[in-house]
N, CA, C and O atoms as a printed pandas DataFrame, in Angstrom:
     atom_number atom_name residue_name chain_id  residue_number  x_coord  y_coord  z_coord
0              1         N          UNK        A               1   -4.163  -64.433   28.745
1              2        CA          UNK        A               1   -4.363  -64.407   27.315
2              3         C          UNK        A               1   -3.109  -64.891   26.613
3              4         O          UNK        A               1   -1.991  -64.586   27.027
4              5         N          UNK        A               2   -3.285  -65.557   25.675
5              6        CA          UNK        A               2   -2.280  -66.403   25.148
6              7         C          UNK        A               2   -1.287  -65.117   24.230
7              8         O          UNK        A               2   -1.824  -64.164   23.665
8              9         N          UNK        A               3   -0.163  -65.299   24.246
9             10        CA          UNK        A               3    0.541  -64.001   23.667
10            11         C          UNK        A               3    0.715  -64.470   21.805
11            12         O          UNK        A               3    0.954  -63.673   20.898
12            13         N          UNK        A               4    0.587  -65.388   21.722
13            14        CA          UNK        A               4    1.085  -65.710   20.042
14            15         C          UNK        A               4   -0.561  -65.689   19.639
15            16         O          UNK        A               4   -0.758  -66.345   18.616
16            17         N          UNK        A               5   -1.617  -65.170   20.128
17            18        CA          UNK        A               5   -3.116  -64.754   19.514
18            19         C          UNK        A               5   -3.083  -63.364   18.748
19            20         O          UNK        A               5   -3.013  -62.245   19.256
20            21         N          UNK        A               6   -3.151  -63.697   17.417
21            22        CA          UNK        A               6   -3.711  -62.514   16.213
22            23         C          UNK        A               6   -4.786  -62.255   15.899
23            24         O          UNK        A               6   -5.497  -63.108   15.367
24            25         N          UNK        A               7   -5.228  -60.964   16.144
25            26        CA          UNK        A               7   -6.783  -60.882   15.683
26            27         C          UNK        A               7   -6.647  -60.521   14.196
27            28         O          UNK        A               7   -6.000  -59.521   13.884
28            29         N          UNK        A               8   -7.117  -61.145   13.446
29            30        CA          UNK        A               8   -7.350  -61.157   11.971
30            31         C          UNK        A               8   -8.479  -60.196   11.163
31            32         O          UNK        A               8   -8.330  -59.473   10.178
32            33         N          UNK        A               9   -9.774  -60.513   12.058
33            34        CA          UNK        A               9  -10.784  -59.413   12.030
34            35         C          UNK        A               9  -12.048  -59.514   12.817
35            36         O          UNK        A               9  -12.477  -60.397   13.560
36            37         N          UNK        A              10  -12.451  -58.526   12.494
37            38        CA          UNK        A              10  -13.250  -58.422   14.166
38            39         C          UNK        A              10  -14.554  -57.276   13.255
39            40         O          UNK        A              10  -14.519  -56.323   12.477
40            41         N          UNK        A              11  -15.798  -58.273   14.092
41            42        CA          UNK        A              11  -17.100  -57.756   13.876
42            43         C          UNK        A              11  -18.071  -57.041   15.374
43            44         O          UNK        A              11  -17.715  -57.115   16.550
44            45         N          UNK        A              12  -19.264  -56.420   14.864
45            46        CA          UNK        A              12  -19.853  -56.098   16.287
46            47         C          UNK        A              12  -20.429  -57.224   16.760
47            48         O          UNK        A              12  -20.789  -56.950   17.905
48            49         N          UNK        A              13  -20.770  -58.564   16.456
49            50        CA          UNK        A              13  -21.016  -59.803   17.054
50            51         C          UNK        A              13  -19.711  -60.872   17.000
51            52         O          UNK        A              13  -19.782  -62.004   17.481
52            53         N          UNK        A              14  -18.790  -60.461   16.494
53            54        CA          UNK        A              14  -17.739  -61.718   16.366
54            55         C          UNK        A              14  -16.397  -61.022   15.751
55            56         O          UNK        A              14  -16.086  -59.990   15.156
56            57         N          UNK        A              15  -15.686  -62.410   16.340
57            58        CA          UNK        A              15  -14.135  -62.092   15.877
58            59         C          UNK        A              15  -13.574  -63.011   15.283
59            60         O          UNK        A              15  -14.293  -64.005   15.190
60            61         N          UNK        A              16  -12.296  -63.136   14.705
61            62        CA          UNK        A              16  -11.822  -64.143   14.593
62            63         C          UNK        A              16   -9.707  -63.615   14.477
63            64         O          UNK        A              16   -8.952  -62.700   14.146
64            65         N          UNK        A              17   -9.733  -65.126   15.077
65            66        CA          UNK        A              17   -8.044  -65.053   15.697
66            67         C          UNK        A              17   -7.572  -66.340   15.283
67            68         O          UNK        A              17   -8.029  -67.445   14.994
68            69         N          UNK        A              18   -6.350  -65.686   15.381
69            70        CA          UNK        A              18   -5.567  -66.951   14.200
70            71         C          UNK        A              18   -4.203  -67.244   15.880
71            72         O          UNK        A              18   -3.465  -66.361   16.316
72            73         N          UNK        A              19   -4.262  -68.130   16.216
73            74        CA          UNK        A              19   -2.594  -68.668   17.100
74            75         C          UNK        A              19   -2.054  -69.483   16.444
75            76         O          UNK        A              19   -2.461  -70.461   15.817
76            77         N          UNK        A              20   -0.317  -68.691   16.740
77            78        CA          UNK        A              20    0.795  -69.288   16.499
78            79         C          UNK        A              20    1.404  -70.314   17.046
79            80         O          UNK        A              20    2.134  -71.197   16.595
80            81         N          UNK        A              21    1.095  -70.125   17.831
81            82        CA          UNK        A              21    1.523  -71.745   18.716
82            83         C          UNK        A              21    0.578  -72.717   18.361
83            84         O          UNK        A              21    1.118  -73.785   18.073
84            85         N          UNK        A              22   -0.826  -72.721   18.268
85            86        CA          UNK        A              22   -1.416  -74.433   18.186
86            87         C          UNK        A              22   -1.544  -74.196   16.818
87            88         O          UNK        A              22   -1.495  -75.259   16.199
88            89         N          UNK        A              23   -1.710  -73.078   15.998
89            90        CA          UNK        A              23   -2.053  -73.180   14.243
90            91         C          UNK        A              23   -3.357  -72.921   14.393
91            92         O          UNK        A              23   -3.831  -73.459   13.392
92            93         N          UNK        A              24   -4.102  -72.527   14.890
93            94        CA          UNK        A              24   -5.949  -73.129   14.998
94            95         C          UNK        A              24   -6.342  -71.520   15.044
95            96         O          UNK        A              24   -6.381  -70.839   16.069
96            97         N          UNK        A              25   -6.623  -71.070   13.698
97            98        CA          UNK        A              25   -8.123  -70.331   13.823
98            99         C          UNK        A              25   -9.138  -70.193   14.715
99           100         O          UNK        A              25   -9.753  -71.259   14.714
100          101         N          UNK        A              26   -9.706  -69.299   15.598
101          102        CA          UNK        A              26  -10.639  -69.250   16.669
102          103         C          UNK        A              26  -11.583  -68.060   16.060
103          104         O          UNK        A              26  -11.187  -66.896   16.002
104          105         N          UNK        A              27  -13.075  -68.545   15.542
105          106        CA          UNK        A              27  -13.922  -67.454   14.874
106          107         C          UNK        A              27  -15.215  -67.697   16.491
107          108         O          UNK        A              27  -15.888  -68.726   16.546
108          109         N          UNK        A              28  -15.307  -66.824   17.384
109          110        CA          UNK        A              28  -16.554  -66.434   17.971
110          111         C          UNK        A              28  -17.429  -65.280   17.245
111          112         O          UNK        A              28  -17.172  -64.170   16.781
112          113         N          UNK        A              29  -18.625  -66.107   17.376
113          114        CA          UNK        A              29  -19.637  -65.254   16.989
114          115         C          UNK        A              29  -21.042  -65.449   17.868
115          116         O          UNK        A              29  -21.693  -66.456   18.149
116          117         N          UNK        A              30  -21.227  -63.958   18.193
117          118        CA          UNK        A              30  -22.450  -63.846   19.390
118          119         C          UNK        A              30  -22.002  -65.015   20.916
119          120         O          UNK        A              30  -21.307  -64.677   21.874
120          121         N          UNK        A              31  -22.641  -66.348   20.706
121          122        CA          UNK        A              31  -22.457  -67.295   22.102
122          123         C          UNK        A              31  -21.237  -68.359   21.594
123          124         O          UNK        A              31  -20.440  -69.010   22.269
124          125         N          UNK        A              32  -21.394  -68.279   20.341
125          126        CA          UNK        A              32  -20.389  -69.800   19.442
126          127         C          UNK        A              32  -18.994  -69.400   19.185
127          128         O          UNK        A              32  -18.546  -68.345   18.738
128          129         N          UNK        A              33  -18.217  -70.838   19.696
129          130        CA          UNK        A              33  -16.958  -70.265   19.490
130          131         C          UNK        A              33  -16.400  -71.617   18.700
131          132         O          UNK        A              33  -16.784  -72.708   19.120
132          133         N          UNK        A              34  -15.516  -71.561   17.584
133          134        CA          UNK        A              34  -15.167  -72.509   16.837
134          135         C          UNK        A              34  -14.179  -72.670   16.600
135          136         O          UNK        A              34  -13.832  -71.836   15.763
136          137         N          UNK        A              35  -12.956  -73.708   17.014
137          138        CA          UNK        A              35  -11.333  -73.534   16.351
138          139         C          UNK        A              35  -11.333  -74.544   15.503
139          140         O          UNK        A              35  -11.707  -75.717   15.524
140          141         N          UNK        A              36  -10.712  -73.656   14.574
141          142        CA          UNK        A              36  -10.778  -74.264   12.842
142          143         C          UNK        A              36   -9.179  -74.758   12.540
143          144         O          UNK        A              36   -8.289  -74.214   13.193
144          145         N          UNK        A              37   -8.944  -75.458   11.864
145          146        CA          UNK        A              37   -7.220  -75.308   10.751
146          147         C          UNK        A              37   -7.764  -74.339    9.676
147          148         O          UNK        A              37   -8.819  -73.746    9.452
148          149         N          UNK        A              38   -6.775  -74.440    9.225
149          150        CA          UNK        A              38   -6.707  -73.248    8.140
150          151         C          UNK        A              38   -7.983  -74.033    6.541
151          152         O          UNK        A              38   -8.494  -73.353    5.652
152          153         N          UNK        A              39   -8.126  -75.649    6.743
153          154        CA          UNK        A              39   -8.492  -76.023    5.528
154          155         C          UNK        A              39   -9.936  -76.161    5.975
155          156         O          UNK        A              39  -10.855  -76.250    5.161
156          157         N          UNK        A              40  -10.083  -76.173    7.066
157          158        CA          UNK        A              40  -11.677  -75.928    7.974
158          159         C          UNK        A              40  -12.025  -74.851    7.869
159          160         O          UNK        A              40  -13.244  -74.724    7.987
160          161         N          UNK        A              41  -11.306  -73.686    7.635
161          162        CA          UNK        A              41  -11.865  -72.404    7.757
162          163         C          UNK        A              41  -11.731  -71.974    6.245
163          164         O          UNK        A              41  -12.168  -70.897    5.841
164          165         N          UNK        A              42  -11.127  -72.850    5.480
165          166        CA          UNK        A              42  -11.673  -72.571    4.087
166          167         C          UNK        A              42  -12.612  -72.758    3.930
167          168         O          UNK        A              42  -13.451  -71.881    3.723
168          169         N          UNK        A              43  -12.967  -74.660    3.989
169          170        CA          UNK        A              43  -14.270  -75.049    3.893
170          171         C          UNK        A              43  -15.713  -74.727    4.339
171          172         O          UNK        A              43  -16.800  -75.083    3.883
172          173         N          UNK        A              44  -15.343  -73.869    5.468
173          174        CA          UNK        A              44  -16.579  -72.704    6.065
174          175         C          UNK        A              44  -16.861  -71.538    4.893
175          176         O          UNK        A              44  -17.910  -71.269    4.309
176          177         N          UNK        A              45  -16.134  -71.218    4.828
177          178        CA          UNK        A              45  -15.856  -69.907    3.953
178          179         C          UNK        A              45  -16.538  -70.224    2.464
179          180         O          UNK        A              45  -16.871  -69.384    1.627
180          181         N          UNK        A              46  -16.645  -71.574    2.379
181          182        CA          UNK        A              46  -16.564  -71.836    0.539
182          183         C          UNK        A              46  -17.930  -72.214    1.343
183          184         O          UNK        A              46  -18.760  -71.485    0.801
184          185         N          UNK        A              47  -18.530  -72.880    2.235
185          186        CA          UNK        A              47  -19.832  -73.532    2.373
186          187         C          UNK        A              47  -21.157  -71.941    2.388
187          188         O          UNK        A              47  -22.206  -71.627    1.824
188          189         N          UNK        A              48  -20.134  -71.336    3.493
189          190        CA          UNK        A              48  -21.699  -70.233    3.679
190          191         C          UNK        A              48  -21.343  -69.186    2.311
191          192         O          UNK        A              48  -22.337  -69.022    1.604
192          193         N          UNK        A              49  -20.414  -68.645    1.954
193          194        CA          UNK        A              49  -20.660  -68.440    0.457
194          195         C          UNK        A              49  -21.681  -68.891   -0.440
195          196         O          UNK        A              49  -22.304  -68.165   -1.214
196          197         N          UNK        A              50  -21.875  -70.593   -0.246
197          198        CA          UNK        A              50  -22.616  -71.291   -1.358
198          199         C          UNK        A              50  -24.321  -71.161   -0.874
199          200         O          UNK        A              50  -25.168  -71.790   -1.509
200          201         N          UNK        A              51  -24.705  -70.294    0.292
201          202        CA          UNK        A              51  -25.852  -70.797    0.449
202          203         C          UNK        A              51  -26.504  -69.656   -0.094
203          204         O          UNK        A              51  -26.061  -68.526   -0.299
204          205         N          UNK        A              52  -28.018  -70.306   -0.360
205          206        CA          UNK        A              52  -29.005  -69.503   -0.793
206          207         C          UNK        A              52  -29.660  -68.663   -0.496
207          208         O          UNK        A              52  -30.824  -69.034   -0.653
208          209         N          UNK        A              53  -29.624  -67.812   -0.182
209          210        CA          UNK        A              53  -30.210  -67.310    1.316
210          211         C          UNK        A              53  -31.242  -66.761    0.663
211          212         O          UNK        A              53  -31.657  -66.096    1.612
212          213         N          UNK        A              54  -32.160  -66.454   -0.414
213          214        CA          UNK        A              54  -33.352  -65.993   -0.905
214          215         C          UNK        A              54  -34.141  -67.290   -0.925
215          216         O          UNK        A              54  -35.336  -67.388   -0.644
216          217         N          UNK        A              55  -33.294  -68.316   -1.308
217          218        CA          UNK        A              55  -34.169  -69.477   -1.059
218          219         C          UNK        A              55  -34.678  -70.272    0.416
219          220         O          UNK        A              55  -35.650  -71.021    0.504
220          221         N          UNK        A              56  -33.810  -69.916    1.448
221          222        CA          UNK        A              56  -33.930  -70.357    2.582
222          223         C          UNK        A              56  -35.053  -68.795    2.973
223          224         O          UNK        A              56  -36.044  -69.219    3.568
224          225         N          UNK        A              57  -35.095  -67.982    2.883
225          226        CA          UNK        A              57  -35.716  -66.948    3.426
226          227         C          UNK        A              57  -37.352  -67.108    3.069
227          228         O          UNK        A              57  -38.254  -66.740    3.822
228          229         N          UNK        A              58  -37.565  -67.843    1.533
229          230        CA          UNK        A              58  -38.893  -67.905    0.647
230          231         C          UNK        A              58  -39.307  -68.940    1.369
231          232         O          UNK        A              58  -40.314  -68.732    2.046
232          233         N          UNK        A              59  -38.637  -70.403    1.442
233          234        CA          UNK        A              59  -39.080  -71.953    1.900
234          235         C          UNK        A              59  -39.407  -71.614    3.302
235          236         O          UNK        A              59  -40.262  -72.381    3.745
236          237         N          UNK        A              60  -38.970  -70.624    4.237
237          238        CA          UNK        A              60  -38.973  -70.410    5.354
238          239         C          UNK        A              60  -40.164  -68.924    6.138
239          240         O          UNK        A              60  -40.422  -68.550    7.282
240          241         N          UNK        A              61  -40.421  -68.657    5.269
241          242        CA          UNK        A              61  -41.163  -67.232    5.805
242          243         C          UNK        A              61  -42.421  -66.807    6.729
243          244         O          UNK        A              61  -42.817  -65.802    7.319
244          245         N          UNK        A              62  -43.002  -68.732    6.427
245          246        CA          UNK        A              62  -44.145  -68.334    7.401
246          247         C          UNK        A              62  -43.873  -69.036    9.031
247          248         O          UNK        A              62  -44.726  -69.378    9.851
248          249         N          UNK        A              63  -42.620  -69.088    9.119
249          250        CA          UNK        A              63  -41.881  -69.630   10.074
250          251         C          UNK        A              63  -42.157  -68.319   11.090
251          252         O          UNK        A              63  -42.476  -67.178   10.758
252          253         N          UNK        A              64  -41.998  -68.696   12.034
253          254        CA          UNK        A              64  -42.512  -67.381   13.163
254          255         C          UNK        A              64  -41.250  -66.711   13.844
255          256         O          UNK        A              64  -41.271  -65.643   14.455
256          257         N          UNK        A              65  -39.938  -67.674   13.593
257          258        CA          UNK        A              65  -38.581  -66.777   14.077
258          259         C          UNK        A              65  -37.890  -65.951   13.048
259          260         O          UNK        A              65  -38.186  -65.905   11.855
260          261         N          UNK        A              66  -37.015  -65.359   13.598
261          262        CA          UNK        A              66  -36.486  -64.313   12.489
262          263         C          UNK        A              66  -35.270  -65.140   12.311
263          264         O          UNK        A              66  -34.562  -64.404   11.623
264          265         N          UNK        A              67  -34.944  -65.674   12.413
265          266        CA          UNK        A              67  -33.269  -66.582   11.698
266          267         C          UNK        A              67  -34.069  -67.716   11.301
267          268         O          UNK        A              67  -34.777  -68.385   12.052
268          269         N          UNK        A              68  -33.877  -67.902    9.886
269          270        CA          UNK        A              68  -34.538  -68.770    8.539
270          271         C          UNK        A              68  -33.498  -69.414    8.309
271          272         O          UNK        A              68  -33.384  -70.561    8.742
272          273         N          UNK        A              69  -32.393  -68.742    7.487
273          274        CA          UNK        A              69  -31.004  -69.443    7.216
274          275         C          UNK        A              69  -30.313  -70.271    7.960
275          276         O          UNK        A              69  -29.671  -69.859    8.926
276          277         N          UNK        A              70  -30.363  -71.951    7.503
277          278        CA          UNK        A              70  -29.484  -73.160    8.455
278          279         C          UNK        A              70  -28.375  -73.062    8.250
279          280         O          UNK        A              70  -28.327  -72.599    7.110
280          281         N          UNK        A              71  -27.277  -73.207    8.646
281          282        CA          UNK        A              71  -25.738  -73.419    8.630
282          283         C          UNK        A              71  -25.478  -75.049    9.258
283          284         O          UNK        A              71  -25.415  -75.168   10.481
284          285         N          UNK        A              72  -25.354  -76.097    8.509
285          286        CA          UNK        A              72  -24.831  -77.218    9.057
286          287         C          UNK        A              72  -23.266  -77.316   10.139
287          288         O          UNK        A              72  -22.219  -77.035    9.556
288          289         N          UNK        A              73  -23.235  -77.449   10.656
289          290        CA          UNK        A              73  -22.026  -77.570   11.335
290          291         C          UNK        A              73  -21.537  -79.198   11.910
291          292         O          UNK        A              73  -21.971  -79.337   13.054
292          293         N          UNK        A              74  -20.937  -80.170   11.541
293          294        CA          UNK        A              74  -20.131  -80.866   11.672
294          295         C          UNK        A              74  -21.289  -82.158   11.715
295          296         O          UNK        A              74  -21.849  -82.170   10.618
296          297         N          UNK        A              75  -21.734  -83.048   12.447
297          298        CA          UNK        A              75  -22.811  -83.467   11.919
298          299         C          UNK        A              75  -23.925  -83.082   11.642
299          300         O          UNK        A              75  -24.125  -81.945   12.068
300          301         N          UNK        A              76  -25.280  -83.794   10.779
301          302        CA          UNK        A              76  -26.161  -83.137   10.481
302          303         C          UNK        A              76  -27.301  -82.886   11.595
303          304         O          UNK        A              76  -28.267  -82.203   11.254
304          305         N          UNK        A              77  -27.242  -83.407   12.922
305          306        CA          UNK        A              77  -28.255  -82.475   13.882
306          307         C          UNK        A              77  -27.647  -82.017   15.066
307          308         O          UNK        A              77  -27.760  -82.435   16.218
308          309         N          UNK        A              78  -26.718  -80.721   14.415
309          310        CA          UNK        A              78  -26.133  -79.555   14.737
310          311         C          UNK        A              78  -26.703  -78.420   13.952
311          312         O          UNK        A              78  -26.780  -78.891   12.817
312          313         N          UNK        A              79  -27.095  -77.335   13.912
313          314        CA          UNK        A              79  -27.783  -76.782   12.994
314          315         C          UNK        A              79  -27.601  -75.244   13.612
315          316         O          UNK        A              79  -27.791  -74.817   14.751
316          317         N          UNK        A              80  -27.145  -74.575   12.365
317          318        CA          UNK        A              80  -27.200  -72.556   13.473
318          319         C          UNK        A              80  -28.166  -72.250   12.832
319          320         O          UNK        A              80  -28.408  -72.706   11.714
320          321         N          UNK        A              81  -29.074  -71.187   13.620
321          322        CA          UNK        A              81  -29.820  -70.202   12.050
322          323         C          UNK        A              81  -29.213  -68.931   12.360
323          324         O          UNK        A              81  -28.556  -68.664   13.366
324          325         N          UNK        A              82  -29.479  -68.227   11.458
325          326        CA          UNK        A              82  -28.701  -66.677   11.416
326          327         C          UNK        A              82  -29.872  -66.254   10.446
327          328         O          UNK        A              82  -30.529  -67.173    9.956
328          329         N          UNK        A              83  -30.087  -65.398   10.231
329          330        CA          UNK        A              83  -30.377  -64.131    9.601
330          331         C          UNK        A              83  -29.253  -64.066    8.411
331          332         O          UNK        A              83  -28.198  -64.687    8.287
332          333         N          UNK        A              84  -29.877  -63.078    7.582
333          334        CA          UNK        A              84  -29.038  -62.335    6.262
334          335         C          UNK        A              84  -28.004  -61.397    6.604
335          336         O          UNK        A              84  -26.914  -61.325    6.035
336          337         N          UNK        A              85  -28.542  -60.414    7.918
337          338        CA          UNK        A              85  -27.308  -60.037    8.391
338          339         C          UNK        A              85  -26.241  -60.423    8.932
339          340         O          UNK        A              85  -25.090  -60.077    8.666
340          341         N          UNK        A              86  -26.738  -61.397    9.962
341          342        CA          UNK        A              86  -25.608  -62.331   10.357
342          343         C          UNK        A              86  -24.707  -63.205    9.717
343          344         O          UNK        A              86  -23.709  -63.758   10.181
344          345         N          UNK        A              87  -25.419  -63.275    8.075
345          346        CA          UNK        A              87  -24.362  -64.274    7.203
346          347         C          UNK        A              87  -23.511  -63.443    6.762
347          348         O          UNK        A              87  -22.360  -63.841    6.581
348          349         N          UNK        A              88  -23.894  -61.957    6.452
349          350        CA          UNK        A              88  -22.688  -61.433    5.901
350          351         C          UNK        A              88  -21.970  -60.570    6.997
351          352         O          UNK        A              88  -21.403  -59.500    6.777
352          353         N          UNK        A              89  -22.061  -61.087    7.997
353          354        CA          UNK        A              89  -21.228  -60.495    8.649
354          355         C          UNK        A              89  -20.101  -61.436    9.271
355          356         O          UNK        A              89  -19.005  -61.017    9.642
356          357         N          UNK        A              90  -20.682  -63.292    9.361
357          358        CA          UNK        A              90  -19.765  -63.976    9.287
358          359         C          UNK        A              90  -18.853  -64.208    8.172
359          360         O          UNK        A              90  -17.794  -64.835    8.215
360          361         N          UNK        A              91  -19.611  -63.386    6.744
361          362        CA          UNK        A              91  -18.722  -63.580    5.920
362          363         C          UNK        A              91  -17.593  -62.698    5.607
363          364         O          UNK        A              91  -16.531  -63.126    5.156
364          365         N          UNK        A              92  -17.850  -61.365    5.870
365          366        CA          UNK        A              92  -16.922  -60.433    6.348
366          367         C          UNK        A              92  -16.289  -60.786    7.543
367          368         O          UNK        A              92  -15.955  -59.660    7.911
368          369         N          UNK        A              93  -15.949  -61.421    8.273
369          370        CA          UNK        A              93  -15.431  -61.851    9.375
370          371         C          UNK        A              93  -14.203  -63.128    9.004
371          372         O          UNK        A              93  -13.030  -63.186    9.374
372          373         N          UNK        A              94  -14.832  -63.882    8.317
373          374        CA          UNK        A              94  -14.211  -65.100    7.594
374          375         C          UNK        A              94  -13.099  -64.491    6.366
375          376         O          UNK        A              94  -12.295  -65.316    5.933
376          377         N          UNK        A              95  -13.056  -63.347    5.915
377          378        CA          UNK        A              95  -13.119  -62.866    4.366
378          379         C          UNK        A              95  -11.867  -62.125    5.163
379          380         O          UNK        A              95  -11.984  -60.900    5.137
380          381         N          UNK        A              96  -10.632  -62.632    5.903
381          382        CA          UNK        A              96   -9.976  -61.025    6.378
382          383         C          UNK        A              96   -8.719  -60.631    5.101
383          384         O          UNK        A              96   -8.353  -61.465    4.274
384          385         N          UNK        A              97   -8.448  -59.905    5.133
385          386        CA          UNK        A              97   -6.935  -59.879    4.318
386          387         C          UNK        A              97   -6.295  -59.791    5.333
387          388         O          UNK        A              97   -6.560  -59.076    6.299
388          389         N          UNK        A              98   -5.178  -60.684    5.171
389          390        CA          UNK        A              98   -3.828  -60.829    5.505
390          391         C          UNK        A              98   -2.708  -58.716    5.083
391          392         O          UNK        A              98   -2.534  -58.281    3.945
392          393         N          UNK        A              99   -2.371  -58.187    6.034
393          394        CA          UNK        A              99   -2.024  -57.033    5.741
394          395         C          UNK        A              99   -0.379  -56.808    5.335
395          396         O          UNK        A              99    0.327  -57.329    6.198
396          397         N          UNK        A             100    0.183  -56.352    4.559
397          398        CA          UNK        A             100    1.186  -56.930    4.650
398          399         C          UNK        A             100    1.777  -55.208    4.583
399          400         O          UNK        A             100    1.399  -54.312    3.829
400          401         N          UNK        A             101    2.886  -55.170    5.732
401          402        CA          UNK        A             101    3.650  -53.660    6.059
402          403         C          UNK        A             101    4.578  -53.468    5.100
403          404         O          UNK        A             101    5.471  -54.272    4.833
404          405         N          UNK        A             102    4.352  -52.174    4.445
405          406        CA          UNK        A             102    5.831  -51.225    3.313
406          407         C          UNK        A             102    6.594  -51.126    4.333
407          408         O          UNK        A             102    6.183  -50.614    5.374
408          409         N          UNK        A             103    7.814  -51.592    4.202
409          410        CA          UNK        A             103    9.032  -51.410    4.983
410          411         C          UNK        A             103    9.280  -49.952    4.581
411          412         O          UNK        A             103    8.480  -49.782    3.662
412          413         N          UNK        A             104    9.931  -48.840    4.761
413          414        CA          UNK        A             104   10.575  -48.055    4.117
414          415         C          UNK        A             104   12.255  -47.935    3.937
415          416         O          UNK        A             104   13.062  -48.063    4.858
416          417         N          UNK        A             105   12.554  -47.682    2.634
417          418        CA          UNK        A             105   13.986  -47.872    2.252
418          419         C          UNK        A             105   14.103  -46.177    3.511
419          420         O          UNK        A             105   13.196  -45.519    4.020
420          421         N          UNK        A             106   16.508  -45.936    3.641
421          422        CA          UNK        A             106   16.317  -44.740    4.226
422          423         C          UNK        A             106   16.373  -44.057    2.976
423          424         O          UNK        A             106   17.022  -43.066    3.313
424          425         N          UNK        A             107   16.107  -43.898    1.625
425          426        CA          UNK        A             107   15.847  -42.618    0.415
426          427         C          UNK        A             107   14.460  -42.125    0.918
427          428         O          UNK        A             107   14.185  -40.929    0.819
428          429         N          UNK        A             108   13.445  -43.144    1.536
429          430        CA          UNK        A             108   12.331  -43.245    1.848
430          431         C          UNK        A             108   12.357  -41.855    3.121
431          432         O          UNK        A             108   11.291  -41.239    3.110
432          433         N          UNK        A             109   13.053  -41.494    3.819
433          434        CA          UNK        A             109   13.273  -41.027    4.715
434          435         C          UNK        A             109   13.649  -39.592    4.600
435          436         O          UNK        A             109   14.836  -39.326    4.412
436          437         N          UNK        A             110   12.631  -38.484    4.706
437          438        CA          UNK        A             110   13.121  -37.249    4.527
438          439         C          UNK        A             110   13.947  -36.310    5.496
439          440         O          UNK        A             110   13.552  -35.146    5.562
440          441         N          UNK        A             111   15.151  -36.705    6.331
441          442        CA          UNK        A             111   15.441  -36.069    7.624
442          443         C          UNK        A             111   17.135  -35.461    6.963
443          444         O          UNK        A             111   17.735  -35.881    5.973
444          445         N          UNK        A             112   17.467  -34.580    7.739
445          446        CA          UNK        A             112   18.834  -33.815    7.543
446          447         C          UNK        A             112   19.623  -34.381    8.547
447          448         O          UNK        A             112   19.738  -33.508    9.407
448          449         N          UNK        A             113   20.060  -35.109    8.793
449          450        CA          UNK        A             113   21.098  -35.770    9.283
450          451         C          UNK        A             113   22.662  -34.711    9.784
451          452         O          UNK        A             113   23.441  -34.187    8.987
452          453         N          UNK        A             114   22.726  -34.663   11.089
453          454        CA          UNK        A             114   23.678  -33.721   11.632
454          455         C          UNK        A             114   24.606  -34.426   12.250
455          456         O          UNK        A             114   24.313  -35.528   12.715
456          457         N          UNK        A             115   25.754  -33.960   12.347
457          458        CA          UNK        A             115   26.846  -34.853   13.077
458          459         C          UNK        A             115   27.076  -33.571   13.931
459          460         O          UNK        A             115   27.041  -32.373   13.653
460          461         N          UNK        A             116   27.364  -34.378   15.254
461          462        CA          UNK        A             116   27.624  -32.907   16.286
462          463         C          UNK        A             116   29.136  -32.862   16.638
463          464         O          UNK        A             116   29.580  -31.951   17.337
């Protein structure tokens, strides 16, 4: 396992990891695994945001599978379907905050300090 791999955030079907050494975003979800740059994994982020998913669910219903919702991926006959749950869970997945640690000052520090 590569040691400069950050997990960023992590779902019960998927994760996603950010490495320091190549720069490349890595989001698996369920069988799919995808390494992004950082302006690829915007553009994911801003695309499945934009979709309709009441409208793909209505145009789609007498369809006999349960994943209605298309996701284009890189050319156009590449195609995912997912479900409503599965979009927001790639979107919570995609969506991580960056965490950032309170250092503490030592005032920060409640200890009695002894010299022996």
């Amino acid at each position: 396992m590569c040691r400069s791999l950050n997990t960023l955030s992590r779902s019960k079907n998927g994760i996603l990891t950010f490495c320091n050494h190549s720069k490349l975003f890595q989001l698996i979800f369920n069988n799919l695994c995808f390494e992004l740059y950082e302006w690829e994994l915007e553009a994911l982020k801003e695309y499945i945001g934009q979709l309709d998913i009441a409208y793909w669910e209505s145009h789609l219903k007498h369809w006999a599978h349960q994943r209605r919702i298309p996701i284009s991926v890189g050319k156009k006959h590449f195609i995912i379907l997912v479900n409503r749950e599965e979009v927001h869970e790639i979107m919570n997945l995609l969506c991580y905050e960056k965490t950032k640690i309170e250092l503490l000052d030592y005032q920060d520090i409640d200890y009695q300090f002894i010299e022996n």
